[in-house]
DOVO-115750 format. One record per residue: residue in one letter; chain; x, y, z of N, C-alpha, C in turn. Coordinates in steps of 0.001 Angstrom, whole numbers, always signed. Layout:
<recs>
<rec residu="a" chaine="A" n_px="X" n_py="Y" n_pz="Z" ca_px="X" ca_py="Y" ca_pz="Z" c_px="X" c_py="Y" c_pz="Z"/>
...
</recs>
This chain:
<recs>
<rec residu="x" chaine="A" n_px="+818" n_py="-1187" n_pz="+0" ca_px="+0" ca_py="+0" ca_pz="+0" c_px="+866" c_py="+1257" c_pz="+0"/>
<rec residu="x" chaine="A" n_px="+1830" n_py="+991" n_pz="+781" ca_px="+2922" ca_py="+2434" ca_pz="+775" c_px="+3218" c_py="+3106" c_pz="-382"/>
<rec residu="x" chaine="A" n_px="+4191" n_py="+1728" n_pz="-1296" ca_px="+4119" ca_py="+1839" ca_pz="-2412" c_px="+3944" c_py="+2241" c_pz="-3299"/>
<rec residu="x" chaine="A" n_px="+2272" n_py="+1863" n_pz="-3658" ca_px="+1241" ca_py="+2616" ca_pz="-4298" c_px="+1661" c_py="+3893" c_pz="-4190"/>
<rec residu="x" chaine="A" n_px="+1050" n_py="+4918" n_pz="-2958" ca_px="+1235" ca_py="+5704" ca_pz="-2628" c_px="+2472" c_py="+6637" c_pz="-2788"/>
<rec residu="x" chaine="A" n_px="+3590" n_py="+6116" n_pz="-2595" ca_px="+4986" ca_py="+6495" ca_pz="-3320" c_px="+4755" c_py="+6920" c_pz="-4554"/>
<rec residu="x" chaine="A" n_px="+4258" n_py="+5668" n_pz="-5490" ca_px="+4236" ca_py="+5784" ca_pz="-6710" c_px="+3502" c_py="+7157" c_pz="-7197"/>
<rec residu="x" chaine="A" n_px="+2166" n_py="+7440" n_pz="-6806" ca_px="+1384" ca_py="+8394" ca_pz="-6568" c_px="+2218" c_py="+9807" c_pz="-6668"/>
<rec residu="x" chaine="A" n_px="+2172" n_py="+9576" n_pz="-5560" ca_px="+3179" ca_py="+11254" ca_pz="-4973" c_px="+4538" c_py="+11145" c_pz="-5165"/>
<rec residu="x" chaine="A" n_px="+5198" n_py="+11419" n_pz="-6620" ca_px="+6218" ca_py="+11128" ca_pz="-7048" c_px="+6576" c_py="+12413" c_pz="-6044"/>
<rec residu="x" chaine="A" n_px="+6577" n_py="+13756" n_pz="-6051" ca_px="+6998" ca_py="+14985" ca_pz="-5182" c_px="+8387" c_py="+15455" c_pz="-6301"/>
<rec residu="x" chaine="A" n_px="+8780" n_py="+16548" n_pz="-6094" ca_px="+9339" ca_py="+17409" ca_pz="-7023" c_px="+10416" c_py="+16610" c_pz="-7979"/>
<rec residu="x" chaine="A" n_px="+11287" n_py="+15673" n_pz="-7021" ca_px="+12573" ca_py="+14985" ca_pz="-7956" c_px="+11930" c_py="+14174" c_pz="-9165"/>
<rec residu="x" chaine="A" n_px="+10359" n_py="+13551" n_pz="-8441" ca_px="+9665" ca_py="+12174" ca_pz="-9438" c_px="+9646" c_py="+13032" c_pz="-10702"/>
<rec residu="x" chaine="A" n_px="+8723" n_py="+14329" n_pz="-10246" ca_px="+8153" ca_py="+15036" ca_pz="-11487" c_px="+9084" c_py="+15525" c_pz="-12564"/>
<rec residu="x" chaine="A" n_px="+10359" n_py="+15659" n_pz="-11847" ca_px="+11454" ca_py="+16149" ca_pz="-13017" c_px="+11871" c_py="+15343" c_pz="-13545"/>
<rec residu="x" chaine="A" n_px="+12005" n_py="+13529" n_pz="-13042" ca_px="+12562" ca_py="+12866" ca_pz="-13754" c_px="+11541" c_py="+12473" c_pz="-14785"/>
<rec residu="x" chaine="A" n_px="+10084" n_py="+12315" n_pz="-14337" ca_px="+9170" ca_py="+12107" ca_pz="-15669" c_px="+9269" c_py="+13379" c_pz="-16552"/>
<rec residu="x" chaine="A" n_px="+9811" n_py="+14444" n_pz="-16332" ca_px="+9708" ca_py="+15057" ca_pz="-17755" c_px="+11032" c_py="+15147" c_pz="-17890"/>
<rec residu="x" chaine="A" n_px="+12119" n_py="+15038" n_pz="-17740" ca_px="+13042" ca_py="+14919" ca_pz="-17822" c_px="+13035" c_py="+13875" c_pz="-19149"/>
<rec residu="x" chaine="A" n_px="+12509" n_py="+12460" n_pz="-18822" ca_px="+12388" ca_py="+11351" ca_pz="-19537" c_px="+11544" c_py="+11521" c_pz="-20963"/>
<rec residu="x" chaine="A" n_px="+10489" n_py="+12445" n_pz="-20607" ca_px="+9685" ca_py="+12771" ca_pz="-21825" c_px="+10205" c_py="+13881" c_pz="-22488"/>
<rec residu="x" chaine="A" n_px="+11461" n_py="+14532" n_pz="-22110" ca_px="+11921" ca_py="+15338" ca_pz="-23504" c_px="+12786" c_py="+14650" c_pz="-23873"/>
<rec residu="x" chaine="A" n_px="+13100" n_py="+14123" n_pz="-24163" ca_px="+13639" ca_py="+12706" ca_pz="-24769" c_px="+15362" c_py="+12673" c_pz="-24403"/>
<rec residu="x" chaine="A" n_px="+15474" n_py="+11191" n_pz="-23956" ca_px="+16713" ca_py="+11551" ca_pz="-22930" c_px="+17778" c_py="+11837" c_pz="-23541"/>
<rec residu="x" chaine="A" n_px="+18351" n_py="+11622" n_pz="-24675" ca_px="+19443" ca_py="+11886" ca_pz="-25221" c_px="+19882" c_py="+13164" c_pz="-25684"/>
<rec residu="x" chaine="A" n_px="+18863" n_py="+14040" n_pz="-25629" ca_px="+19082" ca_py="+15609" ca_pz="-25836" c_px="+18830" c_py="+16033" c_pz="-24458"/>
<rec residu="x" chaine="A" n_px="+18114" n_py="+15640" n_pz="-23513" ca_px="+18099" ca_py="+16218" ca_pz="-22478" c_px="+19612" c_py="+15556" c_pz="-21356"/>
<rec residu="x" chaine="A" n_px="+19707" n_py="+14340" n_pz="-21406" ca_px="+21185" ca_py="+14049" ca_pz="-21197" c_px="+22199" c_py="+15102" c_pz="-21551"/>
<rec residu="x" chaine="A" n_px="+22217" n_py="+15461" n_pz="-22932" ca_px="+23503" ca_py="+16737" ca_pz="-22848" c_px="+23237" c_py="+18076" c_pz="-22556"/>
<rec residu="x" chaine="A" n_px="+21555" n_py="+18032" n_pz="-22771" ca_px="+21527" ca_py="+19463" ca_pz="-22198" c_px="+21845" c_py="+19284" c_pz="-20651"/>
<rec residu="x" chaine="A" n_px="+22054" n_py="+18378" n_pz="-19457" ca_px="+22436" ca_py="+18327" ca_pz="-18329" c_px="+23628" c_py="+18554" c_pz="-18071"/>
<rec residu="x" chaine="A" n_px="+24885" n_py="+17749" n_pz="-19168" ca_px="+25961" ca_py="+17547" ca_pz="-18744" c_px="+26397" c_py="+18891" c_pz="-18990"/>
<rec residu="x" chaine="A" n_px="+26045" n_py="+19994" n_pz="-20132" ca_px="+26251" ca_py="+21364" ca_pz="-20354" c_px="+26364" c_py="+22130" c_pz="-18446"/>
<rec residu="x" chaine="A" n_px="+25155" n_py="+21934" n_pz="-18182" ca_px="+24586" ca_py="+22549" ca_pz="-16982" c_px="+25473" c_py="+21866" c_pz="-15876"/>
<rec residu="x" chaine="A" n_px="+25639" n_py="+20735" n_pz="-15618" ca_px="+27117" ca_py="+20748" ca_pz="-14483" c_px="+27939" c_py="+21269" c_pz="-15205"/>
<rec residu="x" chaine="A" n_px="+28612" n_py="+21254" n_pz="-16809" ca_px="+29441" ca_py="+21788" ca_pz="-16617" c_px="+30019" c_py="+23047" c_pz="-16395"/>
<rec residu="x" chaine="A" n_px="+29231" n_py="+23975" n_pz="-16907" ca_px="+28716" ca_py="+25438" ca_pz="-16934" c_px="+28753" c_py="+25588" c_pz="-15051"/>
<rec residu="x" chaine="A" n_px="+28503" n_py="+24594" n_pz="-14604" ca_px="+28367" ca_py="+24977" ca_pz="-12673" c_px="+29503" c_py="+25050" c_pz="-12412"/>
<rec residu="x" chaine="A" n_px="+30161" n_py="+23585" n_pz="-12698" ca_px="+31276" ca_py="+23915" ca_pz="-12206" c_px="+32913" c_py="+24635" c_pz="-12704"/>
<rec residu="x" chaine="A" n_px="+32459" n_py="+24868" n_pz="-13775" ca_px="+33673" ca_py="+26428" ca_pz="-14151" c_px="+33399" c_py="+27389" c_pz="-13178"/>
<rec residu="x" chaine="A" n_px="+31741" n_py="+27845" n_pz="-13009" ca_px="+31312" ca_py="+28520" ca_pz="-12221" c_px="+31968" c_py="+28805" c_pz="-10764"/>
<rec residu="x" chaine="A" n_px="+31982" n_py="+27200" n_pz="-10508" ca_px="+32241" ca_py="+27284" ca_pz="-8972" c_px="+34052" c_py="+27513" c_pz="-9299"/>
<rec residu="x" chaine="A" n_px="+34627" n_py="+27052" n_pz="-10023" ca_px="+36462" ca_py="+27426" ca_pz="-10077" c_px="+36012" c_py="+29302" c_pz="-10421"/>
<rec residu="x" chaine="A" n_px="+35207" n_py="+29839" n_pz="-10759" ca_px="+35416" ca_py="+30812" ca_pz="-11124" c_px="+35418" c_py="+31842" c_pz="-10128"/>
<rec residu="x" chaine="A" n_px="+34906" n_py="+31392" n_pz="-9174" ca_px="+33741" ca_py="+31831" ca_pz="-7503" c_px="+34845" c_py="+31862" c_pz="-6860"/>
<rec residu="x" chaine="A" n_px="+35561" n_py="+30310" n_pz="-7047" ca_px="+36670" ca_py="+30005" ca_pz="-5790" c_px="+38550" c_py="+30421" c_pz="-5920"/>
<rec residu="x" chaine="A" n_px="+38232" n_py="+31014" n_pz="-7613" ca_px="+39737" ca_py="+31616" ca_pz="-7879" c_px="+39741" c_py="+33436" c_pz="-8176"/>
<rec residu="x" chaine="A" n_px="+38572" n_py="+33557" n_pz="-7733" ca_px="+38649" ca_py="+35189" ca_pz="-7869" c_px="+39575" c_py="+36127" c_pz="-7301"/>
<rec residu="x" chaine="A" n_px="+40105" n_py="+35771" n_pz="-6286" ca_px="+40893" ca_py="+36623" ca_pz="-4998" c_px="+42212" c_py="+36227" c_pz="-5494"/>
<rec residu="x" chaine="A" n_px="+42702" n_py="+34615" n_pz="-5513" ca_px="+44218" ca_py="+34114" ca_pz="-5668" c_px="+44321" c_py="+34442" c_pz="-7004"/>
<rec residu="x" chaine="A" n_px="+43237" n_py="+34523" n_pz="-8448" ca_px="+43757" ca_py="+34057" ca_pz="-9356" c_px="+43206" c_py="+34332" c_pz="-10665"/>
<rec residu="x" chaine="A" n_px="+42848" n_py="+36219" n_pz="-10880" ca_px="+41879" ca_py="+36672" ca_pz="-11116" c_px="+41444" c_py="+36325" c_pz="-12549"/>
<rec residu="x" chaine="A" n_px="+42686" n_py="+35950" n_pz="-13446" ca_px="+43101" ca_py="+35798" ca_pz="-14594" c_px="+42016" c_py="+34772" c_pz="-14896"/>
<rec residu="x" chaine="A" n_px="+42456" n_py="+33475" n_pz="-14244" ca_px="+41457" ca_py="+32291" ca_pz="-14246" c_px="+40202" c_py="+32586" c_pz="-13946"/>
<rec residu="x" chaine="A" n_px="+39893" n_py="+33401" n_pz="-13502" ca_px="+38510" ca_py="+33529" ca_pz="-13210" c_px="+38155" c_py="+34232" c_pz="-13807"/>
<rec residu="x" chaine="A" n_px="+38330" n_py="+35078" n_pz="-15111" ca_px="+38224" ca_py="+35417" ca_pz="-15995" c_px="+37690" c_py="+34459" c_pz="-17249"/>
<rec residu="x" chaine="A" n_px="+38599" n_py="+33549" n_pz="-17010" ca_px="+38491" ca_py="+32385" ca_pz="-18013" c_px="+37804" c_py="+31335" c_pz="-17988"/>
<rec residu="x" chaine="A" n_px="+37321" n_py="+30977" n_pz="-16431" ca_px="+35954" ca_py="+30465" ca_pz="-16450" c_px="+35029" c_py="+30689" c_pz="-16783"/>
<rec residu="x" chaine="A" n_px="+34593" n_py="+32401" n_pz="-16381" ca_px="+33643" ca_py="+33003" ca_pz="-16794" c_px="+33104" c_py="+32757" c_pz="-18049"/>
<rec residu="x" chaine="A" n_px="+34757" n_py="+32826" n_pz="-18905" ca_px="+34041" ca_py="+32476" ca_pz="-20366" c_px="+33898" c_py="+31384" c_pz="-20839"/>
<rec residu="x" chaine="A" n_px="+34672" n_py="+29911" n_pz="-20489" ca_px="+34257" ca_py="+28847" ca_pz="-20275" c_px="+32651" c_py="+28267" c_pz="-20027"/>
<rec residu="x" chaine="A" n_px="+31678" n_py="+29302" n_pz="-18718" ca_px="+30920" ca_py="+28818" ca_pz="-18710" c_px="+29656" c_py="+29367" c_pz="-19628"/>
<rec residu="x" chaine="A" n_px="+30184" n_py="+30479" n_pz="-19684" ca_px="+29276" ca_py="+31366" ca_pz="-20987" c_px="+29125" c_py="+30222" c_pz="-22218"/>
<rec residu="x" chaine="A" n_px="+30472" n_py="+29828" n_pz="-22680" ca_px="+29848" ca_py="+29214" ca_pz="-23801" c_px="+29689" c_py="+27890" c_pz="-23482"/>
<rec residu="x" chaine="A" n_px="+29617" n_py="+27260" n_pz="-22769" ca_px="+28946" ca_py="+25960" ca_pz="-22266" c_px="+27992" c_py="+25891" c_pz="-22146"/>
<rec residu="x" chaine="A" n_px="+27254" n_py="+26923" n_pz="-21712" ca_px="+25884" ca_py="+27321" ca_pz="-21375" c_px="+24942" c_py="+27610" c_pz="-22813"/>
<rec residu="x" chaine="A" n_px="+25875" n_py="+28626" n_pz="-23429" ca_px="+25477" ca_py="+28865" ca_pz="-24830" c_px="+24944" c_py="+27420" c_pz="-25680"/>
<rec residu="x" chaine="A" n_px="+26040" n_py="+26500" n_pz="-25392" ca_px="+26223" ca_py="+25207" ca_pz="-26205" c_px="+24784" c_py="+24448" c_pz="-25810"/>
<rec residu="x" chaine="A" n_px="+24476" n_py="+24541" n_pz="-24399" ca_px="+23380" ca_py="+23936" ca_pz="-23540" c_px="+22085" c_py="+24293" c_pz="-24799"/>
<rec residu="x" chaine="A" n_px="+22023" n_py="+25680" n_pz="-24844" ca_px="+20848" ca_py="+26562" ca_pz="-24901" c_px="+20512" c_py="+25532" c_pz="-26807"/>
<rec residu="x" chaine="A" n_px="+21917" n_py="+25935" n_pz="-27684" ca_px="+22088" ca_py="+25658" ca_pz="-28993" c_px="+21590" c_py="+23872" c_pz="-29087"/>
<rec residu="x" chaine="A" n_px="+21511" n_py="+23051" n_pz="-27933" ca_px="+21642" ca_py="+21596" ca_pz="-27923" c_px="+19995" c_py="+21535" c_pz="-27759"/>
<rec residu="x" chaine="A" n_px="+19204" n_py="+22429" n_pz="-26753" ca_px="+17786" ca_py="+22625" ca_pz="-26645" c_px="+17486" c_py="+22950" c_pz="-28081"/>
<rec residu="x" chaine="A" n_px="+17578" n_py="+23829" n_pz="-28574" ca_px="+16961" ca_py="+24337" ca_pz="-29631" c_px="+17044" c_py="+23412" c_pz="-30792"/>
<rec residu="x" chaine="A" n_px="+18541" n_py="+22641" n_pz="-31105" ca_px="+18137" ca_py="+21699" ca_pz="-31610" c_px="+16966" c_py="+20365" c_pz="-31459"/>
<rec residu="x" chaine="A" n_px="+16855" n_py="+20211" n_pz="-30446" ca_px="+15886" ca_py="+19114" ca_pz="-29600" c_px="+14533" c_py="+19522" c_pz="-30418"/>
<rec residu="x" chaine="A" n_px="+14165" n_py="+20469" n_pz="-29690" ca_px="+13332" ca_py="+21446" ca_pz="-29800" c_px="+13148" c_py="+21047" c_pz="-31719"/>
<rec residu="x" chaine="A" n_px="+14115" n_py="+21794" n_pz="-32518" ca_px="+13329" ca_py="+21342" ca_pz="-33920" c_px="+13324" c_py="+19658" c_pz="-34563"/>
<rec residu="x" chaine="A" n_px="+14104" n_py="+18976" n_pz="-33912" ca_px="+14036" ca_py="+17860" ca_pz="-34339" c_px="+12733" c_py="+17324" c_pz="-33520"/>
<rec residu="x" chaine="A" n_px="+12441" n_py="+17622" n_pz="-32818" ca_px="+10848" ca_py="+17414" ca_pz="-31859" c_px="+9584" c_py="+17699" c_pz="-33240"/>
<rec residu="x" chaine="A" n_px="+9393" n_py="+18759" n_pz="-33314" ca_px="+8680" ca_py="+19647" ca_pz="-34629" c_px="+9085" c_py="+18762" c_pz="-35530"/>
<rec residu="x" chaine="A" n_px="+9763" n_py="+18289" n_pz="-36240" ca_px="+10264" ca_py="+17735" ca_pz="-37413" c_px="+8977" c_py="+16061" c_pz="-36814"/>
<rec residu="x" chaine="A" n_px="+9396" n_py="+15136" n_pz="-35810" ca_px="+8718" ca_py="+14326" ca_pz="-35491" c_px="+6976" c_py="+14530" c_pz="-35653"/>
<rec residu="x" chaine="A" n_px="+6828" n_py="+15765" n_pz="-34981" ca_px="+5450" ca_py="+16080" ca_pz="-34757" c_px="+4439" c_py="+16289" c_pz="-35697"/>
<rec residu="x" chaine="A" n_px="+5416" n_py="+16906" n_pz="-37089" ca_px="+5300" ca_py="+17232" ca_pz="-38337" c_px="+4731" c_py="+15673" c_pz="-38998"/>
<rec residu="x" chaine="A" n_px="+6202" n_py="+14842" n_pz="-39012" ca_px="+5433" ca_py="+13464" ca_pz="-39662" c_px="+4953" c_py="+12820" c_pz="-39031"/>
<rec residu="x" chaine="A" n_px="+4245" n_py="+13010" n_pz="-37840" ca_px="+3472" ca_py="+12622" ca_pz="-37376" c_px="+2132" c_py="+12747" c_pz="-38126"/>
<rec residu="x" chaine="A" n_px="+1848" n_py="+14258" n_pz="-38347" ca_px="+586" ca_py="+15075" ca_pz="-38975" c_px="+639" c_py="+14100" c_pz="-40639"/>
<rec residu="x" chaine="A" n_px="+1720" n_py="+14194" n_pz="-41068" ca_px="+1873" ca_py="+13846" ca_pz="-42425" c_px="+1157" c_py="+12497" c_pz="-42208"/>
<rec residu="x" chaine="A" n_px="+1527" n_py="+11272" n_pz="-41289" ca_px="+1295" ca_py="+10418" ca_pz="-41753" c_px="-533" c_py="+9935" c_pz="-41476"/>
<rec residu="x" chaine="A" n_px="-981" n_py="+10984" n_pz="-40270" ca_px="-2337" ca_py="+10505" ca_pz="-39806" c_px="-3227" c_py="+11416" c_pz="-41352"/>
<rec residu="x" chaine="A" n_px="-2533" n_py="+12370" n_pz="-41624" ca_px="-3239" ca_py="+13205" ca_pz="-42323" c_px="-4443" c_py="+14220" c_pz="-41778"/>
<rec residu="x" chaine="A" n_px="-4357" n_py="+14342" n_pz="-40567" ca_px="-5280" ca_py="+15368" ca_pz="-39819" c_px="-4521" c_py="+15767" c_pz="-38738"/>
<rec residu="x" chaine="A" n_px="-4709" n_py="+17217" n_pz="-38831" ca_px="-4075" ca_py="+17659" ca_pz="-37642" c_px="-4815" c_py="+16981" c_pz="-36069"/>
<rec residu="x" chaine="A" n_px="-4248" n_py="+16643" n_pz="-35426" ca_px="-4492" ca_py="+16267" ca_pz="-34388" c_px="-3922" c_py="+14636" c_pz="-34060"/>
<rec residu="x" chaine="A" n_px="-3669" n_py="+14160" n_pz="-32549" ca_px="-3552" ca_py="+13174" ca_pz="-32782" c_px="-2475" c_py="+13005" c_pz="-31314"/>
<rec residu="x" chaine="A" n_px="-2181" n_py="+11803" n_pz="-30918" ca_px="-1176" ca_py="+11657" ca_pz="-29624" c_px="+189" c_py="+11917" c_pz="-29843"/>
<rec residu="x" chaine="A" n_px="+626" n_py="+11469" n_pz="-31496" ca_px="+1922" ca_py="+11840" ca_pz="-31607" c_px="+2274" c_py="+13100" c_pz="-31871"/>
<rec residu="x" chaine="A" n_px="+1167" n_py="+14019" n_pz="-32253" ca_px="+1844" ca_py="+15157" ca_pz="-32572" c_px="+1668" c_py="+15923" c_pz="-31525"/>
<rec residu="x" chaine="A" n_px="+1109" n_py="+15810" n_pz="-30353" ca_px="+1661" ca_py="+16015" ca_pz="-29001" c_px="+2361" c_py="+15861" c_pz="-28311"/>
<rec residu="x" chaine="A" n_px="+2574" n_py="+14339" n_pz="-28700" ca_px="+4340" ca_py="+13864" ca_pz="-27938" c_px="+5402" c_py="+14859" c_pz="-28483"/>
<rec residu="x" chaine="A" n_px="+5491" n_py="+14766" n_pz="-29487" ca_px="+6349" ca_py="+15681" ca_pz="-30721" c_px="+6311" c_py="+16873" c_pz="-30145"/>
<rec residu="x" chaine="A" n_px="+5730" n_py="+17882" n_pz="-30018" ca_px="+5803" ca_py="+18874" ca_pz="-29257" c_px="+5582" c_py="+18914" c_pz="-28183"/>
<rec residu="x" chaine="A" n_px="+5409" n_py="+17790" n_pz="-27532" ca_px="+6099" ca_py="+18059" ca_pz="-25741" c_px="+7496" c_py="+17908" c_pz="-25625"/>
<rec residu="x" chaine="A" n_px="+8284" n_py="+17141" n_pz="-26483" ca_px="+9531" ca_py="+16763" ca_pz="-26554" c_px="+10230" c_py="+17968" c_pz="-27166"/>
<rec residu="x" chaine="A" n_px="+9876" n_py="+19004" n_pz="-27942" ca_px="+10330" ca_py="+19803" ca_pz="-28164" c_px="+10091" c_py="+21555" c_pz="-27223"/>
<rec residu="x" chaine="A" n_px="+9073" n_py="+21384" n_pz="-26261" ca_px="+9096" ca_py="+21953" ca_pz="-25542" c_px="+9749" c_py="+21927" c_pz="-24530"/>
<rec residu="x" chaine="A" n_px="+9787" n_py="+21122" n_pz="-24092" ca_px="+10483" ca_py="+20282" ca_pz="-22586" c_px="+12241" c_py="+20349" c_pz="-23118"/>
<rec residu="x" chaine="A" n_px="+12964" n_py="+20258" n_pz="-24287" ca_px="+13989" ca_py="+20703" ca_pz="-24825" c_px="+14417" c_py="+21811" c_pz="-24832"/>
<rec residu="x" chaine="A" n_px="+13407" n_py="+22948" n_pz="-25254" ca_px="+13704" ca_py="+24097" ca_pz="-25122" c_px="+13910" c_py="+24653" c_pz="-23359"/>
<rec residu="x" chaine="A" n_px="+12949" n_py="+24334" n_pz="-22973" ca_px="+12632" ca_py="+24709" ca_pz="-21566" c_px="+13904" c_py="+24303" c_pz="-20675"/>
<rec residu="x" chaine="A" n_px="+14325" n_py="+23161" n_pz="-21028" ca_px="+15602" ca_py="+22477" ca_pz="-20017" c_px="+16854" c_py="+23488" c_pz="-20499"/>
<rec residu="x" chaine="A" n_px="+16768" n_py="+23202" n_pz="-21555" ca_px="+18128" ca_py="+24538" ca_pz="-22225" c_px="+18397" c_py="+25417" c_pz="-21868"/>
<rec residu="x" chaine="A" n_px="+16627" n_py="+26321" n_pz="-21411" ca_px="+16522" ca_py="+27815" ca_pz="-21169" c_px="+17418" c_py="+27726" c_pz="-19754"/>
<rec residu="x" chaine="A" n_px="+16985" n_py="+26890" n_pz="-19085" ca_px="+17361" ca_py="+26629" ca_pz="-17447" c_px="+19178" c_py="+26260" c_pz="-17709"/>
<rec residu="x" chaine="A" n_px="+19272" n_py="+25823" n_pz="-18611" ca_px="+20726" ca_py="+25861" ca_pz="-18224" c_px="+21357" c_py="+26910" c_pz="-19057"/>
<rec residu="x" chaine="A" n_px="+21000" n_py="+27392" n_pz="-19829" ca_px="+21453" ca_py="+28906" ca_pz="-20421" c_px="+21458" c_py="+29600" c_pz="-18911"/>
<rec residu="x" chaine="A" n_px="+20246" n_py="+30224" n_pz="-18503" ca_px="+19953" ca_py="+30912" ca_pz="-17627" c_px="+20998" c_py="+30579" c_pz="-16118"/>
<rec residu="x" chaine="A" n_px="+20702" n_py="+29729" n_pz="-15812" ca_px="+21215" ca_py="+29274" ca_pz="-14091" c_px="+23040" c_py="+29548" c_pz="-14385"/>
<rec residu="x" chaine="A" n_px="+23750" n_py="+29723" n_pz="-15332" ca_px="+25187" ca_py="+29703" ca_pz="-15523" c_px="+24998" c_py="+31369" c_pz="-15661"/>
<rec residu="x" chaine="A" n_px="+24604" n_py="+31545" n_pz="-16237" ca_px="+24467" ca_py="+33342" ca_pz="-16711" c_px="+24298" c_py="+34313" c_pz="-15438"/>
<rec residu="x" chaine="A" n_px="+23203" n_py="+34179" n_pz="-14760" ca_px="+23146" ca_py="+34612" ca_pz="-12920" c_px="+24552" c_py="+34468" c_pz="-12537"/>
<rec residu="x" chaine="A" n_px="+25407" n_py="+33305" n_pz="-12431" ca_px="+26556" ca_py="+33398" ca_pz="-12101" c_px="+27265" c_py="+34156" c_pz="-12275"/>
<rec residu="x" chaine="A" n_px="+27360" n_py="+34107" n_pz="-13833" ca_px="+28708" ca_py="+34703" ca_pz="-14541" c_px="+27857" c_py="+36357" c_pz="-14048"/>
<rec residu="x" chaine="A" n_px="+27272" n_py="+37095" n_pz="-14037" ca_px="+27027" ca_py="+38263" ca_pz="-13657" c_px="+26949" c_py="+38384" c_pz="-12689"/>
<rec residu="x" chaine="A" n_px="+26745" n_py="+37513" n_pz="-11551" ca_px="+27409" ca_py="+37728" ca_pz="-9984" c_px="+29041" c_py="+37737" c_pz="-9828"/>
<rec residu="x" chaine="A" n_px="+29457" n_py="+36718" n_pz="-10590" ca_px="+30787" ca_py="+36853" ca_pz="-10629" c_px="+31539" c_py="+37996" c_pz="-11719"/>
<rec residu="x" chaine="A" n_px="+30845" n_py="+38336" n_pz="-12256" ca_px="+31783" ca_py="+39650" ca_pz="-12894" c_px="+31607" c_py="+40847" c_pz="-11846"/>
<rec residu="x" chaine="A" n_px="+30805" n_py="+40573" n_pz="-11028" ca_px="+30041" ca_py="+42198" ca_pz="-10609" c_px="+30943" c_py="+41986" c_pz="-9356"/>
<rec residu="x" chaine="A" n_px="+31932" n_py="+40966" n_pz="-8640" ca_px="+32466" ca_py="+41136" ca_pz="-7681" c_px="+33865" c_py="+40716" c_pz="-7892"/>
<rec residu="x" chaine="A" n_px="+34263" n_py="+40705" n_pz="-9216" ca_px="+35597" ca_py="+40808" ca_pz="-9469" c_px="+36367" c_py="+41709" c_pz="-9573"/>
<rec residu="x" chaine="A" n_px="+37305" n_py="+42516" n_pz="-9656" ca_px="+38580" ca_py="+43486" ca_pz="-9498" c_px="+38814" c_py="+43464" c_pz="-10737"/>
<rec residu="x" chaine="A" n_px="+38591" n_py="+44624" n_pz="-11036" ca_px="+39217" ca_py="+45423" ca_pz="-12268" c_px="+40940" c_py="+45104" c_pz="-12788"/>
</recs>
């Protein structure tokens, strides 16, 4: 009975891993690994500011375009999603239908994960420029 209930009330981690899973994992897989990696330049960038300003310079831009790469890996998702959703339509011949919803949930849920790792590295890098030494 617990179980059940578990199953039920997946609670915030369940819900991310079911959509996580439904933007389809292999684009959402790298849009992740972007997003640690983009963190952790971040965090060398956080933790070499004072000893090592140079480097922390160079994280900064490290995670900029990691992040960038994140955003560029969504957007691809994102049209190869549309492209699915598309022959989807083609093949029922009426708009409407389960796959061409899947198709654009998978390309939403692509974009959306991207945005989050574009975004969550970027806050950084502008906290960390704004308390670095000229």
């Amino acid at each position: 009975m617990k179980a059940i209930l578990l199953l039920q009330n997946t609670g915030f981690f369940g819900e991310l891993l079911k959509r996580f899973v439904e933007g389809g994992p292999f684009f959402m897989t790298l849009i992740l690994i972007c997003l640690i990696i983009a963190l952790i330049f971040l965090f060398f960038g956080f933790s070499t500011i004072k000893n090592n300003p140079q480097k922390s310079k160079k994280m900064i831009g490290l995670a900029s375009d990691v992040s960038i790469l994140g955003l560029v890996i969504a957007l691809l998702g994102s049209i190869i999603g549309l492209i699915e959703a598309f022959d989807a339509i083609d093949a029922v011949g009426t708009i409407g239908g389960a796959k061409m919803a899947g198709g654009l949930k998978v390309s939403f849920l692509t974009t959306f994960f991207g945005s989050i790792t574009f975004i969550v590295p970027r806050i950084g890098i502008i906290i960390l420029k704004g308390i670095q030494k000229e």
